[in-house]
N, C-alpha and C positions, 0 to 999 in steps of 0.2 A: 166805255171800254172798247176798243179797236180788238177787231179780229185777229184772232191767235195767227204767227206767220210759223210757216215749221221746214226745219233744216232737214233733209233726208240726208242719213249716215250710209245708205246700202254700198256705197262705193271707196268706204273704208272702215270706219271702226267696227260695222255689224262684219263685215268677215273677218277682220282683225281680231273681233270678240269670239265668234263661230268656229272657223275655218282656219285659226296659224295666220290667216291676211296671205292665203293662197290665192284673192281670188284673182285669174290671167287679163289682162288687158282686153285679149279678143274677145272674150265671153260678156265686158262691159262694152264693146265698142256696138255688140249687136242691138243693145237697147237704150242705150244712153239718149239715141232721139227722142224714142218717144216720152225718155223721164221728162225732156227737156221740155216738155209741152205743158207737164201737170200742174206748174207755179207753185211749184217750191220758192222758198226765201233763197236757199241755197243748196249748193252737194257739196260735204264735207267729201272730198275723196282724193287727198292726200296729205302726208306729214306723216306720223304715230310711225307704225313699223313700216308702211309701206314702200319707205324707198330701202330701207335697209333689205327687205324680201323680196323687193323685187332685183336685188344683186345679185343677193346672197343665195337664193333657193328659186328663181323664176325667169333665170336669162334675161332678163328686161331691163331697158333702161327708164327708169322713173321720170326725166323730164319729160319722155317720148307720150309718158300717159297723160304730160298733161295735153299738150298740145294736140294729143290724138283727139281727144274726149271733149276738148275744147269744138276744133271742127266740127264735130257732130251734133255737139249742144253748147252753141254761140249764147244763149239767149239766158239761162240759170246761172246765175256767179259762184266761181269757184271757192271752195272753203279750206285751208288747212292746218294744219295742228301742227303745231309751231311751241317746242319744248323749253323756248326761254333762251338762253345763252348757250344751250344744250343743242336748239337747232330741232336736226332728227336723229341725236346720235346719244352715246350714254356719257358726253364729258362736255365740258365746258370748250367753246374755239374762239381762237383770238376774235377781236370785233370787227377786222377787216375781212373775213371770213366769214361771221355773221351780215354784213353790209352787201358784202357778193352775190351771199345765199339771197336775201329777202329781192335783190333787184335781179337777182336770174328768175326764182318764183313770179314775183309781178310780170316780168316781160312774156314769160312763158301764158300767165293766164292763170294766177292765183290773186281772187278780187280781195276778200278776207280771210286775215291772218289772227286765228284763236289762238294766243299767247299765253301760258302759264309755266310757273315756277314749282318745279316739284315739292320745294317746302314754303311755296308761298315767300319766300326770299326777294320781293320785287326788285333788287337789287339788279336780280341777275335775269329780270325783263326788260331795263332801261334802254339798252343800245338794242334790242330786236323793234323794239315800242319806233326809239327812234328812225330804225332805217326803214320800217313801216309808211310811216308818216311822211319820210324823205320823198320816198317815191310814188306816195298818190294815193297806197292800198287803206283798208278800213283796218284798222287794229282794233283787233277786240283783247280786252285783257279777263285772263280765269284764274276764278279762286280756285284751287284744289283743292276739294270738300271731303274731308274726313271725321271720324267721330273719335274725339278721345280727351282726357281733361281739359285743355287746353284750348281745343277748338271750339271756341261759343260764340254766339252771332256777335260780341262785340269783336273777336277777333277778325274775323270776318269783316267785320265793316271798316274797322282798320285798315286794313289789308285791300279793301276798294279802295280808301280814299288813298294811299299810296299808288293805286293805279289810274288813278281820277288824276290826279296831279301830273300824270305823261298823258294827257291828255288824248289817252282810249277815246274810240267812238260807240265802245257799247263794252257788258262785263257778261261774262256768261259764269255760271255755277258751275262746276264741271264734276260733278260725283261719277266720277270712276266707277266704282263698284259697286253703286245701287245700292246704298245706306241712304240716303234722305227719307225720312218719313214724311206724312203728310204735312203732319203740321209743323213741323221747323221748315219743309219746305216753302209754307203758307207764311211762315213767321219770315224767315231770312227775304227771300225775294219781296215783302211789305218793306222791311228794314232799307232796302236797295233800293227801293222808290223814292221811299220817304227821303234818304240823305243825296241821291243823285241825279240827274237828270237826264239819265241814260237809257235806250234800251238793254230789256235784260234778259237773256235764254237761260236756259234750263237744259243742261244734260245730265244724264242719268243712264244706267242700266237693269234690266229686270230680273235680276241677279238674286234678291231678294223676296221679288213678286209686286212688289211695292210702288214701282216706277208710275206706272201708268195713273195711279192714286194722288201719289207726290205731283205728278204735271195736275192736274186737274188742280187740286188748292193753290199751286204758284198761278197759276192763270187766274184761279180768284182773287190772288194776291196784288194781278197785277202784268205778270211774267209775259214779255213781248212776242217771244221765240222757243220754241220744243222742239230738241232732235228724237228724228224718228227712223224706221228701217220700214221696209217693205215687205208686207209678211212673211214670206218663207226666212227672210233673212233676218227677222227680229226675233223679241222676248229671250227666252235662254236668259245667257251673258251678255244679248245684244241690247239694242233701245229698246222701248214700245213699239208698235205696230202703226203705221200712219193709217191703216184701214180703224184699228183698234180706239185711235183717239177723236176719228173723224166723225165715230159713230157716237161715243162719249158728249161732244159738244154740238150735235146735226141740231136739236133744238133750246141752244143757251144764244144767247148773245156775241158767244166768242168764235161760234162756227167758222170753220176756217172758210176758203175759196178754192182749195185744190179740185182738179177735177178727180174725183173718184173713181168712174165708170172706167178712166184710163188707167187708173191704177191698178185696177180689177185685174185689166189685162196683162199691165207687167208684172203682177206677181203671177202669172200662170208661167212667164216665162223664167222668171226665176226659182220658183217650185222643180223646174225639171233641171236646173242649174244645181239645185241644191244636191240632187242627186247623183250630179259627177260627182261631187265634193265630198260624197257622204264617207268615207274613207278619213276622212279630217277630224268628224264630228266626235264629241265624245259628251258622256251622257252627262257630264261633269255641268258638260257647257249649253246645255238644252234642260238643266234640271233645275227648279224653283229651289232654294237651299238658302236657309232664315241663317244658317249659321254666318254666311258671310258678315253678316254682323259682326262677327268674333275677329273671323281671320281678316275681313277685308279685301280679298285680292280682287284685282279688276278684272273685268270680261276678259282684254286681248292676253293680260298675264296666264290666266286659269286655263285657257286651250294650247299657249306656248309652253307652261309646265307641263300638261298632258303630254304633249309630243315630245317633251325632252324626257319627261322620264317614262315613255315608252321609249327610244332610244337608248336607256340604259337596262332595259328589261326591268323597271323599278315602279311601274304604274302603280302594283299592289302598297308602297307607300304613302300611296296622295295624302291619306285622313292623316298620318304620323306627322307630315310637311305642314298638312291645312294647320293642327296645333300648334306647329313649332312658330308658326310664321308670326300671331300677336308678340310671342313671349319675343323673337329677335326686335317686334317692331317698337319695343315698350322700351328693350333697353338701348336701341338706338334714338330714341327722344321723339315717338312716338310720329315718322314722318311719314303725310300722306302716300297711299301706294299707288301713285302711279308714275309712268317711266319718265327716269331710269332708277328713280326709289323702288318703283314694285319690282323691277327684277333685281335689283339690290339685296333688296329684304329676303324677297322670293328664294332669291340662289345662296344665298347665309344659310337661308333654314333648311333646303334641300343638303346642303352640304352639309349642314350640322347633324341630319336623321342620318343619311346613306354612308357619313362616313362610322358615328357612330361614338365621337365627339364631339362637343359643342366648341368652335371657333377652331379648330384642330387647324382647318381649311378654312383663309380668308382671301376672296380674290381682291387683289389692288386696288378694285372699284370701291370694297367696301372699306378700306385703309385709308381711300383717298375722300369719301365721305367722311370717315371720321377723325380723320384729319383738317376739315374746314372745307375741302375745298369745291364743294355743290352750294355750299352757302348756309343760316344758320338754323337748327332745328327748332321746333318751337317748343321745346322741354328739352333739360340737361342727357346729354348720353350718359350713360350708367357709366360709372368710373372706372368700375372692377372690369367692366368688358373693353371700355378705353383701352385701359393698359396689354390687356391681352392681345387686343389687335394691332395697336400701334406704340407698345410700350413704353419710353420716356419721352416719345416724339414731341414738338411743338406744335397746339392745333392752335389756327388761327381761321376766321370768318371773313378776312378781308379778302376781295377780290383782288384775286395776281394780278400784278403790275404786269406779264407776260403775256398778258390776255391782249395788252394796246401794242405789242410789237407786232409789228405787219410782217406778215409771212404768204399771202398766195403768192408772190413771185417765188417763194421758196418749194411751194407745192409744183407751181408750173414748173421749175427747172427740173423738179425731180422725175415730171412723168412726161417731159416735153414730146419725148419718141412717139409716145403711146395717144398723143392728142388726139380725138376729132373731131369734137367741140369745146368751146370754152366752158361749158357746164362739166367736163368731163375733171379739170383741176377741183373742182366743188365735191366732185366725188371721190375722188380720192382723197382730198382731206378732210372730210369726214368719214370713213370707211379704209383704209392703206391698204390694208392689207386686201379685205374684201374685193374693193375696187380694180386692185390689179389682176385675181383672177379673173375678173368680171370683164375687163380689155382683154384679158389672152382669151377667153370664150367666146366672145364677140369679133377678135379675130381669127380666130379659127372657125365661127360661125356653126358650135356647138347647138345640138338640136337643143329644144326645151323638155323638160324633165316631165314627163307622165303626169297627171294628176294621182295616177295611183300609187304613186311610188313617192307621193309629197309627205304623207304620213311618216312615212320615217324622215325625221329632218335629221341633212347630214350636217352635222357640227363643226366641221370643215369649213376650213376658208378655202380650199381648192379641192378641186375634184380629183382625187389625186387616192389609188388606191387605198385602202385599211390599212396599216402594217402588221403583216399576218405574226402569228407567233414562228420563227424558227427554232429550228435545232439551238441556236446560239442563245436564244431569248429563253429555252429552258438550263441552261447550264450558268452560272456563275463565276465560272475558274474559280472559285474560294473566296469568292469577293462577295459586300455587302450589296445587294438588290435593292435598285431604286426604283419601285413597280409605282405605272400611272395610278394613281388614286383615283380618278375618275374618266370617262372616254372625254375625249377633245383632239381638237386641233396640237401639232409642236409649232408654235406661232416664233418661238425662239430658243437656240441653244447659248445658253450661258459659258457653260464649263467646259475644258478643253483635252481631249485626251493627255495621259501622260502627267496632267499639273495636278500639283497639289488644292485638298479642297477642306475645306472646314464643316463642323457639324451644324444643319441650319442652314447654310451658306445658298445660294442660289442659284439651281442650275439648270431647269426647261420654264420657259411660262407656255402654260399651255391655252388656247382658248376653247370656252365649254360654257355653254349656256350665255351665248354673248359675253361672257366674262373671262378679263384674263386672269390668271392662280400661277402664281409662282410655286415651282417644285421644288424644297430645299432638301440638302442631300442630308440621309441618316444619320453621316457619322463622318469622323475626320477622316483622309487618308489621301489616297492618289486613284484619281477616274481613272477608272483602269480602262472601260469600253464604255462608248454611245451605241445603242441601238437603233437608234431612230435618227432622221433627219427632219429640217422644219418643212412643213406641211405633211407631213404625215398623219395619219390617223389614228389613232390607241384608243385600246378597249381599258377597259379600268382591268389593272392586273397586270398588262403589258408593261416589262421587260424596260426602262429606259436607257437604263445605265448602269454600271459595277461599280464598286467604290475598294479598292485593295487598302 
């Protein structure tokens, strides 16, 4: 048996688990040397949310962190998490878009690309797998590991050899949310030896308590590679501890090589890091809790619900959501929860407590999941919730034929003005909307936002005042009120002064918990007044519209 090699997360998923994935580039660029010394296997530190937060909530441009981070630590190969045909975003992009992305990553300085499919769909890892491979990088392919009928190691091994067959260079487990126990971790990663001839990592979070347990028997098993975080910024919902495992195997056979005595030293430095951030933290996310068992939700989900529904003044909620969340996950066909399933799932069940209905409010994302179009779940969706969300519709599993129409020339002509690298058309069609505030803030050279002031995440796609209540937004003229249902972004006005409108019918989509929800009007009649414009900002309660 060969020495355990171990992936350090501290430069993405462990603050993406901790922290919202607040953490700022500067604050990495001061120690990134000396990680680079400690012989790590790799630094996972980009993909997951972090390019979408660094637009969206951090004035930063995400390709700039790699290459920054690169300069400073030449010598550690770059890791990132790479969501399938998903990319870094929450929808499926055509495959000339995917092909762009993987050869902008590679150039910039991304060595390996950890590839999974939110429902284990290999389908919809094929063309990343491929434009991996095209251009040189290591493609690793991930099971998404959850617990639920369905999911049993022969599935799982299924599920490898579909990704054995694109010929991956290594398969990593990837439990989200810190369910593996010991011994199915001991058992699964045997199974992965025995049928493949691959290295094989182990990620996990200690969500449960259990994490650090679970690594220990896959490396009995067998298990090549363990991601780990750096004390201050581990355990919670984050990895294990790379102090905490180091000391675990100091006298087995599988003792790692890292140098310790250095590690010592950057977690002092990220100890007093933790401390700006602490403003972020919530005890949700730093607390041992067996239940996730139940609910499931993963590290980076469970610190981005904290901050969303402190933005709705709804925290006192969480336990009512933690419940709702199996019962949404069972009758959507029981799909692993991580992104853009976990906040799929996530944003069903928050909607289904705060409004006070269950599927009252369905955003597009989850209409368009249960429509087919993430790909297929591995148990039936509940019928009766089918129809409520997408009622006579056609759902079909096949991969849209409009995934192969090439579209970046269609991206570039849209934001041609606003170019100033060619990574910038990559951003924008993954993010549009996002993206464009993010070029007007960058030219206008907009400071960067406080750490203290991160905790309130604004739900906004532009910075662009609240819309306060007026005198107007209290009165009605005698007309039917179309009040926000919940705070977000007006990403779009549908319905047009003066016209005629129908009951149901469709008239703001608002964005809210990265999800867009279409607003449909009460009742039949004639929009008599818009209150708002797009990007505006609404509280729940706020005033949209009159309906005469």
């Amino acid at each position: 048996m060969s020495k355990v090699k171990i992936t350090d997360t501290t430069l993405r998923d462990a603050h993406q688990s901790l922290i919202a994935t607040r953490l700022e580039i500067e604050d990495m660029l001061e120690i990134v040397g000396e990680m680079d010394k400690v012989g790590f296997h790799s630094f996972e530190m980009w993909g997951g949310a972090t390019f979408d937060s660094a637009i969206r909530y951090l004035n930063e441009d995400p390709w700039e962190r790699i290459t920054k981070l690169k300069e400073l630590a030449p010598k550690t190969p770059f890791q990132m998490l790479l969501r399938g045909q998903n990319l870094v975003g929450y929808k499926h992009y055509p495959d000339d878009i995917v092909f762009k992305f993987v050869e902008a990553s590679f150039k910039k300085g991304i060595d390996i690309f950890r590839v999974f499919d939110a429902l284990n769909d290999i389908r919809n890892m094929e063309v990343p797998i491929k434009a991996i491979i095209d251009v040189g990088g290591h493609a690793q392919g991930a099971l998404s590991y959850t617990i639920s009928p369905v999911h049993t190691i022969e599935y799982y091994i299924k599920a490898a050899e579909e990704m054995v067959a694109l010929d991956i260079d290594s398969i990593c487990i990837k439990d989200m949310a810190g369910l593996i126990n010991p011994m199915d971790a001991y058992n699964l990663v045997k199974s992965l030896k025995e049928n493949f001839d691959l290295p094989v990592c182990l990620h996990s979070h200690c969500t449960s308590g259990m994490a650090p347990t679970s690594y220990f028997k896959a490396i009995e098993a067998g298990v090549d590679i363990i991601d780990t975080a750096i004390g201050p910024f581990s355990f919670g919902t984050s990895q294990p501890g790379v102090e905490t495992m180091y000391a675990m195997l100091e006298n087995t056979e599988y003792k790692s090589d890292i140098d310790i005595e250095r590690i010592y030293k950057i977690a002092n430095y990220f100890k007093k890091l933790k401390e700006k951030y602490k403003g972020l933290i919530s005890e949700a996310s730093i607390t041992v809790n067996t239940q996730i068992l139940h609910f499931q939700i993963p590290g980076g989900m469970m610190s981005n619900l904290v901050s969303q529904l402190k933005d709705q003044n709804a925290e006192n909620r969480l336990d009512e959501i933690l419940l709702e969340v199996p019962k949404v996950r069972a009758e959507l066909g029981y799909p692993p929860l991580v992104t853009p399933l976990s906040q799929i799932v996530g944003t069903q069940a928050t909607l289904n407590v705060l409004s006070g209905q269950r599927y009252k409010l369905v955003p597009n994302e989850v209409k368009n999941y249960v429509r087919g179009l993430y790909g297929k779940p591995a148990a039936p969706i509940d019928k009766n919730i089918e129809k409520i969300i997408i009622g006579n519709e056609k759902v079909s599993y096949e991969k849209s034929p409009e995934l192969k129409n090439p579209s970046y020339n269609k991206f570039r002509e849209e934001i041609k003005g606003k170019i100033k690298k060619e990574e910038d058309v990559l951003t924008y069609a993954l993010f549009p909307e996002i993206a464009l505030a993010f070029f007007e803030k960058r030219t206008e050279k907009v400071s960067k936002p406080k750490v203290e002031h991160h905790e309130k995440e604004n739900v906004a796609a532009k910075d662009i005042p609240a819309a306060q209540p007026s005198k107007h937004q209290q009165e009605t003229n005698g007309g039917t009120a179309l009040r926000a249902p919940l705070p977000g972004a007006i990403l779009k006005i549908v319905g047009e002064t003066g016209k005629p409108v129908k009951k149901d019918s469709v008239l703001f989509v608002i964005s809210a918990m990265k999800m867009e929800n279409e607003i449909v009007s009460p009742a039949s009649g004639v929009l008599q007044k818009i209150y708002v414009k797009e990007g505006d900002v609404v509280k729940t309660g706020d005033i949209l519209a009159t309906i005469a």
